[in-house]
N, C-alpha and C positions, 0 to 999 in steps of 0.2 A: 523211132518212126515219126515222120510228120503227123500233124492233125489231120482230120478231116476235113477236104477241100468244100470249099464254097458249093461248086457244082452240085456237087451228090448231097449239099444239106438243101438246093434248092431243087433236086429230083426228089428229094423227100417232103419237100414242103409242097409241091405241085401232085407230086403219087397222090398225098392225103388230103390234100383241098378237092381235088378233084372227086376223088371216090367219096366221099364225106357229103358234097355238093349232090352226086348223083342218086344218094344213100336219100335224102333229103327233100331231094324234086320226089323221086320215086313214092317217098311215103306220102308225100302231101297230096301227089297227084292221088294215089292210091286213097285217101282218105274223103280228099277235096273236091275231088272232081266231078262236073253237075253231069246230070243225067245216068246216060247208059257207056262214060267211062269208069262211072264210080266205083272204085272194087274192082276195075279191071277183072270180073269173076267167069269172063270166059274162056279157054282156052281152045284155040282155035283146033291144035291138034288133037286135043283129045274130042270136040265135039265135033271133026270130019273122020277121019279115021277110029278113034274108039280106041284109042291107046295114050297112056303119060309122054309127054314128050322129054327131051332129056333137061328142061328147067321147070319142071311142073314142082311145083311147092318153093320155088323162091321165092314169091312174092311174100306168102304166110313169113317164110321163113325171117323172110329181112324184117317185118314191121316184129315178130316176135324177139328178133336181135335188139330194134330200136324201143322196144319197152324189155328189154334186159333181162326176154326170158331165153334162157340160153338151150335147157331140154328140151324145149320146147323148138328151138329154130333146127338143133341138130336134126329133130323128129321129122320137119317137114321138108327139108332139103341139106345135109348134109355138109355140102361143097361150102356153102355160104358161112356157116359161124367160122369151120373150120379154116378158109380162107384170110377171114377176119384174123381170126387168132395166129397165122403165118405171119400177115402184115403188123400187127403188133409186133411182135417177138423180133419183127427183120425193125421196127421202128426202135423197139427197146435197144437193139445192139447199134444201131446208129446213133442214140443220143449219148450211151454209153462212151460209145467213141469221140463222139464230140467231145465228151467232158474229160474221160481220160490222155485224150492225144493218139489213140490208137487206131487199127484200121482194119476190126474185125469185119466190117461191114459188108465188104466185098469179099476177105480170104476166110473165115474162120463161119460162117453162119450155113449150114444146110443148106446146098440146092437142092436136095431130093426130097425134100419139103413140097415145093415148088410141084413135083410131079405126081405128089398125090391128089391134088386135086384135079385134072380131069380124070386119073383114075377112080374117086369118091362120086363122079358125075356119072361117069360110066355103069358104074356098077350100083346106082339109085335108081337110075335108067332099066337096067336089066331086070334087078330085082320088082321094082314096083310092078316091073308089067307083068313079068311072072306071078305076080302076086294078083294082079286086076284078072289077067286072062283066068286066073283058079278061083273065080269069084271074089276076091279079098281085096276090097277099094282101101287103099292106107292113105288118100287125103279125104274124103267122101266129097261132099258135094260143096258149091263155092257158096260160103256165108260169110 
């Protein structure tokens, strides 16, 4: 089999600069930012209508990915670590390939991987709110 082509080591080097960059603005603004963006701590849909909406706890989620607590990120959103851990795994069998010459990258790696994650969005979605609507707040309040 050929190596792995140029192209798909520069869709891998753009996938993860890119998300990496967005991981980055996200937390700093999240941290950094003066006044009443700081903490980003309001959530628009749940303070008009009174329900989670379907990305409520990414944000907790991500800054507890970026200080490397992983219990912790699954607890507050789900989709997020777990997504993380997809893109790994698809980055591991890409360097793999690079090094050995081979091209599991595209034939041999789980797409259905790929489809649990709006299914985990979905069903964080449903759940939470069934859970808010029976009294039971599972992010509480933004601190």
């Amino acid at each position: 089999m050929s190596p792995i082509s140029k192209k798909k080591i520069c869709r891998f080097a753009v996938l993860n600069g890119s998300l990496l960059a967005i991981a980055l603005v996200y937390a700093a603004v999240y941290t950094f930012a003066p006044g009443p963006l700081r903490g980003l701590k309001v959530c628009f849909v749940r303070e008009v209508f009174g329900f989670y909406c379907p990305g409520c706890g990414g944000s907790r989620s991500l800054l507890a990915l970026l200080r490397f607590q992983i219990g912790k990120s699954f607890a507050y959103y789900p989709a997020l670590p777990y997504t993380v851990l997809v893109i790994l795994g698809y980055d591991v069998c890409l360097l793999s390939d690079a090094w050995r010459g081979v091209d599991c990258y595209t034939k041999k790696y789980p797409k259905w991987l790929w489809a649990v994650i709006p299914l985990l969005v979905f069903l964080t979605f449903v759940v939470r709110n069934i859970l808010l609507q029976n009294g039971i707040d599972t992010l509480g309040n933004f601190s």
